[in-house]
DSSP file (Angstrom, degrees, kcal/mol; ACC not computed):
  #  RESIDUE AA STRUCTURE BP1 BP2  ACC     N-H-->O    O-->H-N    N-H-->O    O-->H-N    TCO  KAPPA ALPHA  PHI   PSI    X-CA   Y-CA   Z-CA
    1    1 A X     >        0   0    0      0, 0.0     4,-1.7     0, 0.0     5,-0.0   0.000 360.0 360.0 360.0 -45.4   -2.7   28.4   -1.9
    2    2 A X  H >>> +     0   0    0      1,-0.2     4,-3.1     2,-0.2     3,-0.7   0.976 360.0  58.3 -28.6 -73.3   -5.7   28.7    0.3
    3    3 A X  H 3>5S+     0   0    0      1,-0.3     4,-0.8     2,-0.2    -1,-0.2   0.874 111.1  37.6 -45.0 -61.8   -7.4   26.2   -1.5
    4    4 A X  H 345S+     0   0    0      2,-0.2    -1,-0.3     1,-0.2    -2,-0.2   0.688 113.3  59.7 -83.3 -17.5   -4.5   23.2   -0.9
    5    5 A X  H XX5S+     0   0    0     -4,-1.7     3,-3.6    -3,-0.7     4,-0.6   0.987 112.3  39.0 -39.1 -79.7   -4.0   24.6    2.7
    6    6 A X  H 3X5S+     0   0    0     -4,-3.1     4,-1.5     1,-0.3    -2,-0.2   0.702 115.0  51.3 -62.6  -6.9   -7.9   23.8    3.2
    7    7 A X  H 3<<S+     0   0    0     -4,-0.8     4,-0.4    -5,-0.5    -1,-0.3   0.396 106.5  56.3-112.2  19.8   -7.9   20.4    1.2
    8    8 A X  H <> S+     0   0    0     -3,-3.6     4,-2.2    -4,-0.2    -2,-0.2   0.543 109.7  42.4 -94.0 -10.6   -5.0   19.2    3.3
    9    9 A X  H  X S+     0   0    0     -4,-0.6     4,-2.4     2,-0.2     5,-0.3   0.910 117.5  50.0 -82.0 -68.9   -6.9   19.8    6.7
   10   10 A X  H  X S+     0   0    0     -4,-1.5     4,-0.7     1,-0.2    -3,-0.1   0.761 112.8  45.7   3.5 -83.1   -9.6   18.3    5.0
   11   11 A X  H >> S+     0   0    0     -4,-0.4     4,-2.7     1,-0.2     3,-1.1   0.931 115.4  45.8 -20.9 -79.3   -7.4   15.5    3.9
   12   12 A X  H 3X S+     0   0    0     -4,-2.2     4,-2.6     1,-0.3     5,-0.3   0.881 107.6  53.6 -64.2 -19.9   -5.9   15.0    7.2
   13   13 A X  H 3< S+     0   0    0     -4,-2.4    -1,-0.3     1,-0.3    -2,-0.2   0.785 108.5  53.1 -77.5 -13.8   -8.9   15.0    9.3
   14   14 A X  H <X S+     0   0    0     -3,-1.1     4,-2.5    -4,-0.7    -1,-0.3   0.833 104.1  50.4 -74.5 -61.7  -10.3   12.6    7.4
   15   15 A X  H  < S+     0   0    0     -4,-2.7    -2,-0.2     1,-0.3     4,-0.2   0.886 108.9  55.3 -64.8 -36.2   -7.6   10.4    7.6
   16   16 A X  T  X S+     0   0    0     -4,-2.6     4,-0.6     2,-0.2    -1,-0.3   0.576 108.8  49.4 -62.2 -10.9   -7.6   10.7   11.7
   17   17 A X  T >4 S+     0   0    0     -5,-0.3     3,-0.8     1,-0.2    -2,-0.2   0.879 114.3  41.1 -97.3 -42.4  -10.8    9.8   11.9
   18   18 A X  T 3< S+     0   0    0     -4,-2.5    -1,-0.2     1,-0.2    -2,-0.2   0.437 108.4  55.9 -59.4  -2.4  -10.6    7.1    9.9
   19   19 A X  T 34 S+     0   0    0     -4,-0.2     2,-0.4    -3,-0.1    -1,-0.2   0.684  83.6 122.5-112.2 -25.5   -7.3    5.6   11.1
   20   20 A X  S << S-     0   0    0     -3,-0.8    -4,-0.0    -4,-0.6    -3,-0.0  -0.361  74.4-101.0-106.4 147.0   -8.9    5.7   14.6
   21   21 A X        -     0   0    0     -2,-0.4    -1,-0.2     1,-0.1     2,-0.2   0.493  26.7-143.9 -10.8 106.1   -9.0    2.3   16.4
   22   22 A X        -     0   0    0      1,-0.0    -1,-0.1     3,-0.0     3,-0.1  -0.626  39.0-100.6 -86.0 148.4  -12.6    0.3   16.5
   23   23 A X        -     0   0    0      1,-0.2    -1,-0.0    -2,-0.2     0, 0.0  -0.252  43.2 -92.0 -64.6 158.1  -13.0   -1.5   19.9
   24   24 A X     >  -     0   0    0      1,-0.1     4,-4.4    -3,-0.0    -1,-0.2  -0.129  40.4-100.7 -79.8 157.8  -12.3   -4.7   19.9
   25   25 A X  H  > S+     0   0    0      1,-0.2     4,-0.7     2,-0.2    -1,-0.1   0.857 124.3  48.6 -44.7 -34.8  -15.7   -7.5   19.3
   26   26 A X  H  > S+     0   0    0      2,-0.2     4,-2.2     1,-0.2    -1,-0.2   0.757 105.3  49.1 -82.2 -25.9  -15.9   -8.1   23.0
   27   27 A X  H  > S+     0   0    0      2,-0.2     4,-2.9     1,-0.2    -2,-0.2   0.806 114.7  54.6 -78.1 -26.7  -15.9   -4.2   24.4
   28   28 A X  H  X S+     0   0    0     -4,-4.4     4,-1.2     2,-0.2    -2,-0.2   0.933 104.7  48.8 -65.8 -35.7  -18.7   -4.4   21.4
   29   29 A X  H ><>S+     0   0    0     -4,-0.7     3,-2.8     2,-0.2     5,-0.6   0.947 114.2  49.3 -46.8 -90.9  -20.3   -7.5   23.6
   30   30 A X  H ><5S+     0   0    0     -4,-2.2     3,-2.1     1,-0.3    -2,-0.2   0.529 107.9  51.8 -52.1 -62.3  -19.9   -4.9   26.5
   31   31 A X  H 3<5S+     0   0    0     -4,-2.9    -1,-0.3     1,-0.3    -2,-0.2   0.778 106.9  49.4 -47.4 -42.5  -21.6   -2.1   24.7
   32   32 A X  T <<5S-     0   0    0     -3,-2.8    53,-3.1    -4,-1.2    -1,-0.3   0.389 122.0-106.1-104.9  10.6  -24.5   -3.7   23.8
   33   33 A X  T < 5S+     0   0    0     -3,-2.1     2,-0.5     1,-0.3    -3,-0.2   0.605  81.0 129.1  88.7  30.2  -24.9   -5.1   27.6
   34   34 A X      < -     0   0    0     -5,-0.6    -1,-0.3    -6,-0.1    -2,-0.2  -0.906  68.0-110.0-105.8 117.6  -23.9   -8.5   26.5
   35   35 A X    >   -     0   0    0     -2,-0.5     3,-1.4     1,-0.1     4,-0.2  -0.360  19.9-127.7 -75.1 153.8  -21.1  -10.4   28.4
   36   36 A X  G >  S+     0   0    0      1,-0.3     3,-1.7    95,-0.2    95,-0.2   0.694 101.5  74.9 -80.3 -19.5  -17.7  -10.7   26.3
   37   37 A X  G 3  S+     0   0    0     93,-1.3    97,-0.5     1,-0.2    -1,-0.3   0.768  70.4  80.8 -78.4   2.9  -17.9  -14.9   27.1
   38   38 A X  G <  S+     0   0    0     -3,-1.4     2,-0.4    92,-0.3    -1,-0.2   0.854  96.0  58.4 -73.5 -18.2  -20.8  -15.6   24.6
   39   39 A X  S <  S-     0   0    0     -3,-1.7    -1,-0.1    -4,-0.2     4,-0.1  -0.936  89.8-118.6-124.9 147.6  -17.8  -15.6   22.2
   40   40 A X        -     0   0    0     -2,-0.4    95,-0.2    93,-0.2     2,-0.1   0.013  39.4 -97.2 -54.0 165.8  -14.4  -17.8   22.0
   41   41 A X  S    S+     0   0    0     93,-1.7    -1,-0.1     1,-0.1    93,-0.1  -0.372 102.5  60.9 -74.6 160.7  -11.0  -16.3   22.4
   42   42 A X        +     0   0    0      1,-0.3    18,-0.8    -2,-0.1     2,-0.7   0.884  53.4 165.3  89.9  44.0   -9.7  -15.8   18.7
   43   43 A X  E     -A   59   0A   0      1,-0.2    -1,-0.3    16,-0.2    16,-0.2  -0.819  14.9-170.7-110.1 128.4  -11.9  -13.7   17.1
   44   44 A X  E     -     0   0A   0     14,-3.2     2,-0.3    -2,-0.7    -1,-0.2   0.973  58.4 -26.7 -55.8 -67.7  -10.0  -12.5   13.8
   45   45 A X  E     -A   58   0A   0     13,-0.8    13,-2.2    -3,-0.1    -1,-0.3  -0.748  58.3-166.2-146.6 153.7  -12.2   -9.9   12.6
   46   46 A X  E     -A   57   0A   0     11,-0.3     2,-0.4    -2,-0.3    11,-0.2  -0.937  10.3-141.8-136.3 164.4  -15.5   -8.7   12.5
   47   47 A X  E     +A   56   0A   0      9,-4.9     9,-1.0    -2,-0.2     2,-0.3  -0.882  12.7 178.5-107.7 137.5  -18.2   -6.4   11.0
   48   48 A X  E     -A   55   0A   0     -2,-0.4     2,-0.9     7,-0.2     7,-0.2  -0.794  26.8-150.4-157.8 133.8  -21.2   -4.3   12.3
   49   49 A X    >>  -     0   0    0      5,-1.6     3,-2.5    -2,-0.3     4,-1.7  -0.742  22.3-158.2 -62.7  65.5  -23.5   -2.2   10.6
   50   50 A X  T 34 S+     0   0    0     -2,-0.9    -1,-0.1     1,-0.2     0, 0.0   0.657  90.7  47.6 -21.6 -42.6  -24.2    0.4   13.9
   51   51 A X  T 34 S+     0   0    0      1,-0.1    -1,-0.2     3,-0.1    -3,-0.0   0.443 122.6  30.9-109.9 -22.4  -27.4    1.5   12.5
   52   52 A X  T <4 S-     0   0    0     -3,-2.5    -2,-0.2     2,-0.1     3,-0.1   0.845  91.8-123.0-109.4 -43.3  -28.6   -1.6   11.7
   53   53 A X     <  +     0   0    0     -4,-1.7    -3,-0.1     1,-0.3    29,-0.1  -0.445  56.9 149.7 147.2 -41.4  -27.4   -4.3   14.0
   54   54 A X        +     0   0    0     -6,-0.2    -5,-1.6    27,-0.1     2,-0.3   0.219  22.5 177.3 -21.4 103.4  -25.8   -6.5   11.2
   55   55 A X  E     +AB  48  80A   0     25,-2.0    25,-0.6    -7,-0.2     2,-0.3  -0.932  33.0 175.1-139.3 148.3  -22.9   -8.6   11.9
   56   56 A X  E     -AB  47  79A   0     -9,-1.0    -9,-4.9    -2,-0.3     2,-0.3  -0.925  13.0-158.3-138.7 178.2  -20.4  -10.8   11.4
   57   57 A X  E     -AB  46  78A   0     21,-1.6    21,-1.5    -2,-0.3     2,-0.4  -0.833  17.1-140.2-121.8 149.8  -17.4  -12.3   13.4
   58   58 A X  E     -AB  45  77A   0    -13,-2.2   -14,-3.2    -2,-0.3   -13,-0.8  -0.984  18.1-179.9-123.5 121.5  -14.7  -13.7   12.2
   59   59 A X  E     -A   43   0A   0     17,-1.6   -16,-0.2    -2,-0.4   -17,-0.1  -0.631  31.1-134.9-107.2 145.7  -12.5  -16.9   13.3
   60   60 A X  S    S-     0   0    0    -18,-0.8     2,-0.3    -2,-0.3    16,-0.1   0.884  91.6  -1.6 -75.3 -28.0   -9.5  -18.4   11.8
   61   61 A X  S    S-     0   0    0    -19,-0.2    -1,-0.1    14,-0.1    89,-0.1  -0.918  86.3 -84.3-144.9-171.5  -11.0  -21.7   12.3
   62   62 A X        -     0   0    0     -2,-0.3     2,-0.3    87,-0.2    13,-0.2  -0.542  50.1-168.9 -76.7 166.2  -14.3  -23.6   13.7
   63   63 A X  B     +D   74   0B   0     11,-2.7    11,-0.7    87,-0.1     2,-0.2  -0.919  12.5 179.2-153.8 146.7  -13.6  -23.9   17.2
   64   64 A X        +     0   0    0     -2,-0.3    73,-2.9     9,-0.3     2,-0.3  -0.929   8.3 160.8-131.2 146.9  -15.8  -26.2   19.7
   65   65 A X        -     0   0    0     -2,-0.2     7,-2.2    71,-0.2    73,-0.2  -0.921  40.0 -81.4-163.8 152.9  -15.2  -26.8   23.5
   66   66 A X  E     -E   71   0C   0     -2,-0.3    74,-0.3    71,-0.3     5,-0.2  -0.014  25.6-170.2 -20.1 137.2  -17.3  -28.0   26.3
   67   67 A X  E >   -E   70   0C   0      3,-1.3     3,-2.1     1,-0.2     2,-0.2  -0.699  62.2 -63.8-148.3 112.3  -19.7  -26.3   28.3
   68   68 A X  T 3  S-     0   0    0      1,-0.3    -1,-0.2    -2,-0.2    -2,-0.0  -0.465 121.2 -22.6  11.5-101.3  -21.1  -28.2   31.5
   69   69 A X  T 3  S+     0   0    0     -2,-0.2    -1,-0.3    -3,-0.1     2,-0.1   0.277 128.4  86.5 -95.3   3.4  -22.8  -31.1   29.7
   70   70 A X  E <   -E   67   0C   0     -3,-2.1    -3,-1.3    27,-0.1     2,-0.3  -0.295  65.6-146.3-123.5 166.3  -23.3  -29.1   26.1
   71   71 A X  E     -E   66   0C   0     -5,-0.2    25,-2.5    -2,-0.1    -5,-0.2  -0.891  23.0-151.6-134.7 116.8  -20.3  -29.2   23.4
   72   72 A X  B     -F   95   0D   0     -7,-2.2    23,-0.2    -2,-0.3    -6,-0.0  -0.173  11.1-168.0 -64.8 159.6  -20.4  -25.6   21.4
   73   73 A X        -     0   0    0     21,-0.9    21,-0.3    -9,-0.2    -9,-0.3  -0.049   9.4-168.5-172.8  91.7  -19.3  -25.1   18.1
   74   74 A X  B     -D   63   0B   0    -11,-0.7   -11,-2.7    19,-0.1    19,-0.2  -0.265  20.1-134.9 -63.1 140.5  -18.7  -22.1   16.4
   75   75 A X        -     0   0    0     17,-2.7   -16,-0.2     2,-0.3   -14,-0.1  -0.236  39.6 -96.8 -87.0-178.4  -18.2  -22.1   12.6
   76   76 A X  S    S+     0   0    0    -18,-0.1   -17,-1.6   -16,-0.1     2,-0.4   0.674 115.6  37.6 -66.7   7.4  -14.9  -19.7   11.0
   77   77 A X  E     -B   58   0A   0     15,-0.3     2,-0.4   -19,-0.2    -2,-0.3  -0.998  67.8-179.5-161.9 151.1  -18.0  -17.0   10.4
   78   78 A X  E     -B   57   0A   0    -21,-1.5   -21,-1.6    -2,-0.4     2,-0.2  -0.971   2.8-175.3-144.9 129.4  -20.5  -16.4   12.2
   79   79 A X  E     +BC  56  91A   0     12,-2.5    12,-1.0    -2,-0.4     2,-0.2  -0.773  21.1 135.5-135.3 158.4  -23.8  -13.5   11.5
   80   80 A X  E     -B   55   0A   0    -25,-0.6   -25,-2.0    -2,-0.2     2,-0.8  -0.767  50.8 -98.7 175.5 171.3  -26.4  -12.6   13.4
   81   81 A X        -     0   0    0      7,-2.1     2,-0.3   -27,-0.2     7,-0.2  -0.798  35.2-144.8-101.8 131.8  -28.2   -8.7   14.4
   82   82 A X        +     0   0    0     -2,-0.8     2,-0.2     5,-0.2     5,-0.2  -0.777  23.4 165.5 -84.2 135.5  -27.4   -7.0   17.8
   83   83 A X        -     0   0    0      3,-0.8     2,-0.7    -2,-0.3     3,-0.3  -0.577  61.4 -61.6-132.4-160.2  -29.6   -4.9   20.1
   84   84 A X  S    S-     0   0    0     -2,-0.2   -51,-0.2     1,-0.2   -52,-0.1  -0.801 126.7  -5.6 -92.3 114.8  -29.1   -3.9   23.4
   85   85 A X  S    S+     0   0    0    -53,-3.1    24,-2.9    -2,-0.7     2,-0.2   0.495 115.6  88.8  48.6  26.9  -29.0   -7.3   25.1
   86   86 A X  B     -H  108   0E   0     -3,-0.3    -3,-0.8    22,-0.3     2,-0.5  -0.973  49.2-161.0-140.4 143.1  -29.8   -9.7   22.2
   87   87 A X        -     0   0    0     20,-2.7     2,-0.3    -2,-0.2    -5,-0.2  -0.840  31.8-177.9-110.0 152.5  -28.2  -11.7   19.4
   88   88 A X        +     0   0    0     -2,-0.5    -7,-2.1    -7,-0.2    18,-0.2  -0.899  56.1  14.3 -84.1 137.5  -30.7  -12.5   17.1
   89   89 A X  S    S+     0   0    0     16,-0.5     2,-0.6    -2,-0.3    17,-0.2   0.930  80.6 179.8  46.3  51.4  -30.8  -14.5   14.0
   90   90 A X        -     0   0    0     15,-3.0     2,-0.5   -10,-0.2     3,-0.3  -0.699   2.3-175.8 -81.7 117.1  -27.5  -15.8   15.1
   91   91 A X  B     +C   79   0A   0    -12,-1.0   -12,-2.5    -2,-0.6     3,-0.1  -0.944  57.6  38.5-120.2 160.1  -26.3  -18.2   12.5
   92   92 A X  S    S+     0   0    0     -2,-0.5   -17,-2.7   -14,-0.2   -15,-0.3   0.809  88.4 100.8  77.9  47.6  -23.2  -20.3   12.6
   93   93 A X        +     0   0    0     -3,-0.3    11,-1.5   -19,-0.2    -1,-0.2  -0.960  45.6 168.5-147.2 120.0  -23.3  -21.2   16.4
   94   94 A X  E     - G   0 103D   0    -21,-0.3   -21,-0.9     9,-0.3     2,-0.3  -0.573  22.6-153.7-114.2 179.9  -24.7  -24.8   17.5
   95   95 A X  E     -FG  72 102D   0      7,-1.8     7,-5.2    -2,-0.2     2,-0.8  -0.945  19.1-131.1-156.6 145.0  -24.8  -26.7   20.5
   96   96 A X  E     - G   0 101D   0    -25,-2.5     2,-0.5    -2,-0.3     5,-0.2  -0.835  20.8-173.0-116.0 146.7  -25.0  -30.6   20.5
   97   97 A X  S    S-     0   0    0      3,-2.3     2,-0.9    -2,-0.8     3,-0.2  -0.902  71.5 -35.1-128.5  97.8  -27.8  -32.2   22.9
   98   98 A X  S    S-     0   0    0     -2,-0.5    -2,-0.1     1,-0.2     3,-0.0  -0.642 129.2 -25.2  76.9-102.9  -27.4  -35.8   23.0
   99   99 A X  S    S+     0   0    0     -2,-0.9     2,-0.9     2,-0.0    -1,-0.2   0.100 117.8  91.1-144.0  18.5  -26.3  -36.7   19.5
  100  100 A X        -     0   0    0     -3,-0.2    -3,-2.3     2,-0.0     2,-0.8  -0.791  64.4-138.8-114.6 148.3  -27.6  -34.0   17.8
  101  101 A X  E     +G   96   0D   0     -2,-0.9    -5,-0.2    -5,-0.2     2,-0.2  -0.855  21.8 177.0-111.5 128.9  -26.6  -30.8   16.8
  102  102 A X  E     -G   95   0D   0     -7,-5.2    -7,-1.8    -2,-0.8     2,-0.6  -0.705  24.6-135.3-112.8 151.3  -29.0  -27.9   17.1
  103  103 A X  E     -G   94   0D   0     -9,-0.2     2,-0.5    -2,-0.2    16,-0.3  -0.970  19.0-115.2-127.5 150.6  -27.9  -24.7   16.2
  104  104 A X        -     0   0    0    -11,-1.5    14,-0.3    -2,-0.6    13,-0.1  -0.560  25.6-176.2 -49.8  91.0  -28.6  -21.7   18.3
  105  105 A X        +     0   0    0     12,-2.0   -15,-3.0    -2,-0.5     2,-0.5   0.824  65.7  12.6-100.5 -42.3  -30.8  -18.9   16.9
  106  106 A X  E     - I   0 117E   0     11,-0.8    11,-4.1   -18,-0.2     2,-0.3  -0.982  51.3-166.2-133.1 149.9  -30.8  -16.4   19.5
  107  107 A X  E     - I   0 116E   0     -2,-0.5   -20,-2.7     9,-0.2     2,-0.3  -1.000  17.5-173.2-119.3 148.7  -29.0  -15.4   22.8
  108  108 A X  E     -HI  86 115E   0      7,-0.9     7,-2.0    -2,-0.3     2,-0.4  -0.960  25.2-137.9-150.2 131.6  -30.3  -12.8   25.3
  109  109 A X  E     + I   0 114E   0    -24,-2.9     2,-0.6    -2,-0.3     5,-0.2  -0.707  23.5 174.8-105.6  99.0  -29.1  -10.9   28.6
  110  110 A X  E >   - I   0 113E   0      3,-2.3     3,-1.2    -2,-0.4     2,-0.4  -0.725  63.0 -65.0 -91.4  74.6  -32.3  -10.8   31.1
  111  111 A X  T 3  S-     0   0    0     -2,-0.6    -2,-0.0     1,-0.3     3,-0.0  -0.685 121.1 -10.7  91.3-119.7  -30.5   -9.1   34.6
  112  112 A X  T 3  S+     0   0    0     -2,-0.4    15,-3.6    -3,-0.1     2,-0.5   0.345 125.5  78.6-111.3  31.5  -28.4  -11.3   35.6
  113  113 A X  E <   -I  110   0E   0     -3,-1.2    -3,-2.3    13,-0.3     2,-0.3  -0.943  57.0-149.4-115.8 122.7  -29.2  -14.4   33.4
  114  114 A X  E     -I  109   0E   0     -2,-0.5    11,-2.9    11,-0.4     2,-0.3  -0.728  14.2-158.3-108.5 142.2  -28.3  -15.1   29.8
  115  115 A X  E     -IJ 108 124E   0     -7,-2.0    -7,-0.9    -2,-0.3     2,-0.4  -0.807   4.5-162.1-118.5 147.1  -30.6  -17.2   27.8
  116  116 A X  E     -IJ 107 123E   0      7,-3.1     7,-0.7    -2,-0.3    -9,-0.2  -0.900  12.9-149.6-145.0 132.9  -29.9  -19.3   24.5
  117  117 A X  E     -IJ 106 122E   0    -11,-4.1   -12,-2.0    -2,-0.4   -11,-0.8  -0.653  18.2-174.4-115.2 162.2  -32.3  -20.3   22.4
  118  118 A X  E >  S- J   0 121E   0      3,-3.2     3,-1.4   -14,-0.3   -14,-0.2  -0.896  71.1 -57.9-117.8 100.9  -32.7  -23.4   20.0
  119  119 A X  T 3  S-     0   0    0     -2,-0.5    -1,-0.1   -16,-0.3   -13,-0.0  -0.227 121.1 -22.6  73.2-130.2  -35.8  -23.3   17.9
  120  120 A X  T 3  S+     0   0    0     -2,-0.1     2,-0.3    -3,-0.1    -1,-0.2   0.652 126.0  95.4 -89.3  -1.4  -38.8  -23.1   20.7
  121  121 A X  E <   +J  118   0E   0     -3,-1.4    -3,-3.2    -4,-0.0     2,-0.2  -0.594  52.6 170.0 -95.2 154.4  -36.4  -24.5   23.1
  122  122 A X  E     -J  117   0E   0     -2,-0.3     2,-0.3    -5,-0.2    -5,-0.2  -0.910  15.6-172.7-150.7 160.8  -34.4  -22.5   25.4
  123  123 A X  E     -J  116   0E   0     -7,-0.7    -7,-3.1    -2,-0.2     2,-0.4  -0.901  12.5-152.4-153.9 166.9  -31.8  -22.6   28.8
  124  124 A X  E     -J  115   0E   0     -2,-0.3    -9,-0.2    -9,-0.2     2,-0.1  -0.977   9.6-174.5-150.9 139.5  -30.4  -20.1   30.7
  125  125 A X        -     0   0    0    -11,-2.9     2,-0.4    -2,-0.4   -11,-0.4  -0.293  41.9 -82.6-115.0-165.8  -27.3  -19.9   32.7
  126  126 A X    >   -     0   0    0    -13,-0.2     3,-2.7    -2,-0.1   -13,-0.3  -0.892  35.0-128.5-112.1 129.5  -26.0  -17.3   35.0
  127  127 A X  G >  S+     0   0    0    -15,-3.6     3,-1.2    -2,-0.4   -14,-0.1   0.526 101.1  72.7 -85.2  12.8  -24.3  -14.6   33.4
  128  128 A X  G >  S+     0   0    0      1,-0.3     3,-1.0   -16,-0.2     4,-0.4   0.489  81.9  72.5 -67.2  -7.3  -21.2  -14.7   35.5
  129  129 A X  G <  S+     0   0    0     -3,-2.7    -1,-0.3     1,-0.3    -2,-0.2   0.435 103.4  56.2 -74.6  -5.5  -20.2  -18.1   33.6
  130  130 A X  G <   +     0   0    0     -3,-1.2   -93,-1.3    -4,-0.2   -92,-0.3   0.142  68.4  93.0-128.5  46.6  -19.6  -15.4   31.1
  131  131 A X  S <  S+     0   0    0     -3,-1.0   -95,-0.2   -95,-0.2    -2,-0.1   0.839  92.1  46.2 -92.5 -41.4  -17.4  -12.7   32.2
  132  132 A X  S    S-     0   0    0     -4,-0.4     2,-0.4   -96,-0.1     8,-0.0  -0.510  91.8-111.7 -78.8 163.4  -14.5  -14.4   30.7
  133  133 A X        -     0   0    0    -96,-0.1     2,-0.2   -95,-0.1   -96,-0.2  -0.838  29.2-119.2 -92.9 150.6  -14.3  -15.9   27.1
  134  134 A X        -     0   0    0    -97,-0.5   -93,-1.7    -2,-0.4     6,-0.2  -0.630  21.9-123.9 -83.3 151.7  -14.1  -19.3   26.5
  135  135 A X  B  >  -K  139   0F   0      4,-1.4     4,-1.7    -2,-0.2     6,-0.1  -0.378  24.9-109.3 -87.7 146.3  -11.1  -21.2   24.6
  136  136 A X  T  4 S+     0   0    0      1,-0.2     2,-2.0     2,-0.1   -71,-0.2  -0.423 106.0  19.3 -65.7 161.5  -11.3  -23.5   21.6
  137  137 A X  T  4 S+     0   0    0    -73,-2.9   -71,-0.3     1,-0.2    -1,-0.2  -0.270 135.1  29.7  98.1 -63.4  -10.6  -26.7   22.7
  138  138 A X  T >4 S-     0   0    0     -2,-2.0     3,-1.0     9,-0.2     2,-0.7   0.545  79.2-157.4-116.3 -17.8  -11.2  -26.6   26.4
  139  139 A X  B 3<  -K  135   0F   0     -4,-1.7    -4,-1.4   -75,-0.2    -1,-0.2  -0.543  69.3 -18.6  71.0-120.4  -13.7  -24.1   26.8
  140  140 A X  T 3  S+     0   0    0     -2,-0.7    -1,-0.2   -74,-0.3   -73,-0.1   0.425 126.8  71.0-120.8  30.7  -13.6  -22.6   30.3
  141  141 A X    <   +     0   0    0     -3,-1.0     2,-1.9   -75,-0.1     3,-0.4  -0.434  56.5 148.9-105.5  52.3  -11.6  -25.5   32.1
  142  142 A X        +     0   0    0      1,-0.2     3,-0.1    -3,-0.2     4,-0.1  -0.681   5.7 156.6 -97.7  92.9   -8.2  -24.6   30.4
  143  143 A X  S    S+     0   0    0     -2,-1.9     2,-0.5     2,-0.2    -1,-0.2   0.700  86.0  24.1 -99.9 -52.2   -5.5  -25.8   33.5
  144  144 A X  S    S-     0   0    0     -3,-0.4    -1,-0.2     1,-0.1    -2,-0.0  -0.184 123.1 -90.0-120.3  75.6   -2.7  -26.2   30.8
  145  145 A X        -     0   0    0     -2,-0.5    -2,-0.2    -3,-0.1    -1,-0.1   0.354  64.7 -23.5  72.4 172.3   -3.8  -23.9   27.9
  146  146 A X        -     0   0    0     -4,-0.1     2,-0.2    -3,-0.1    -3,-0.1   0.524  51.2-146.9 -27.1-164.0   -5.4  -23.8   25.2
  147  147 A X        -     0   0    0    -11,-0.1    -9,-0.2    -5,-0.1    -8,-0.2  -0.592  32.3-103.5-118.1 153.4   -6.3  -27.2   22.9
  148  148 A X        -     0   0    0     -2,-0.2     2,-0.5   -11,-0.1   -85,-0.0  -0.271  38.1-133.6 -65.7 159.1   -6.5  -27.1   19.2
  149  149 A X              0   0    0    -87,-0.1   -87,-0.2   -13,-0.1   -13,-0.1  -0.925 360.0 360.0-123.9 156.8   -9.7  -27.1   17.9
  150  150 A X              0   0    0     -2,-0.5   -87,-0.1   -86,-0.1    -1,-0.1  -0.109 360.0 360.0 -77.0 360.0  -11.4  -29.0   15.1
C-alpha cells in the first residue's frame, strides 16, 4: 500500500511540474534582456533549449510590415541561439534594402540601442521602437488594426 501511496505523489508531482505554464516567447525576449518588439504579434509556438540557446518560433504565416524605410519579413519558422542580449544565427528573418532582400543574421541589445546585422553590414535603432511588438501587415503604424499579411 505504501508503495502506490509513494508512486502516486511521485505521479502527481510530476505531473504539476510539468503541467506548469512556460512564459510566453516575449517574457522569454524579456528574460534574456531583449525587448519583446524584435518579434511580430502572432507568435504560435516556440521552442528553446535553456542550456543551449536553441530556438525556434513559430508563426501561422510569413508576416512582413514596414519599419521606417525597411520592409521586414519574417518566414512561418524562424531559428536562431539566444544569449543574454543577442540573437545569433537568426535564420528566417530578412529585411529588403532597395530591391533586395538580405536576411538578418544577428540582432543585439547594447544599453539602450539594439543593433541588427546583415552580413558585415549593420544599423541600429533605439531600443524604445521596441517596447511594443509590431503587427503583420502594418507594423508599428496600425491606426485601424491589424492588415493581413503575405
Amino acid at each position: 500500500m505504501s508503495i502506490l501511496i509513494f508512486s502516486i505523489l511521485i505521479l502527481s508531482t510530476f505531473l504539476s511540474v510539468s503541467g506548469q505554464k512556460k512564459p510566453s516567447v516575449y517574457e522569454v525576449l524579456q528574460n534574456y534582456t531583449l525587448p519583446r518588439g524584435i518579434l511580430p504579434e502572432g507568435v504560435r509556438d516556440y521552442q528553446l533549449n535553456r542550456k543551449t540557446g536553441v530556438f525556434k518560433v513559430h508563426f501561422n504565416s510569413t508576416c512582413q510590415f514596414p519599419i521606417e524605410s525597411y520592409k521586414v519579413k519574417y518566414k512561418s519558422t524562424i531559428s536562431g541561439i539566444i544569449s543574454r542580449g543577442r540573437v545569433m544565427r537568426l535564420m528566417g528573418v530578412s529585411v529588403k534594402v532597395l530591391f533586395f532582400w538580405l536576411n538578418i543574421s544577428e540582432v543585439s541589445r547594447d544599453g539602450d540601442d539594439v543593433e541588427f546585422s546583415v552580413g558585415a553590414a549593420s544599423e541600429e535603432f533605439s531600443a524604445k521602437y521596441f517596447v511594443d511588438s509590431p503587427q503583420c501587415g502594418c507594423g508599428y503604424n496600425c491606426y485601424n488594426g491589424p492588415v493581413s499579411s503575405s
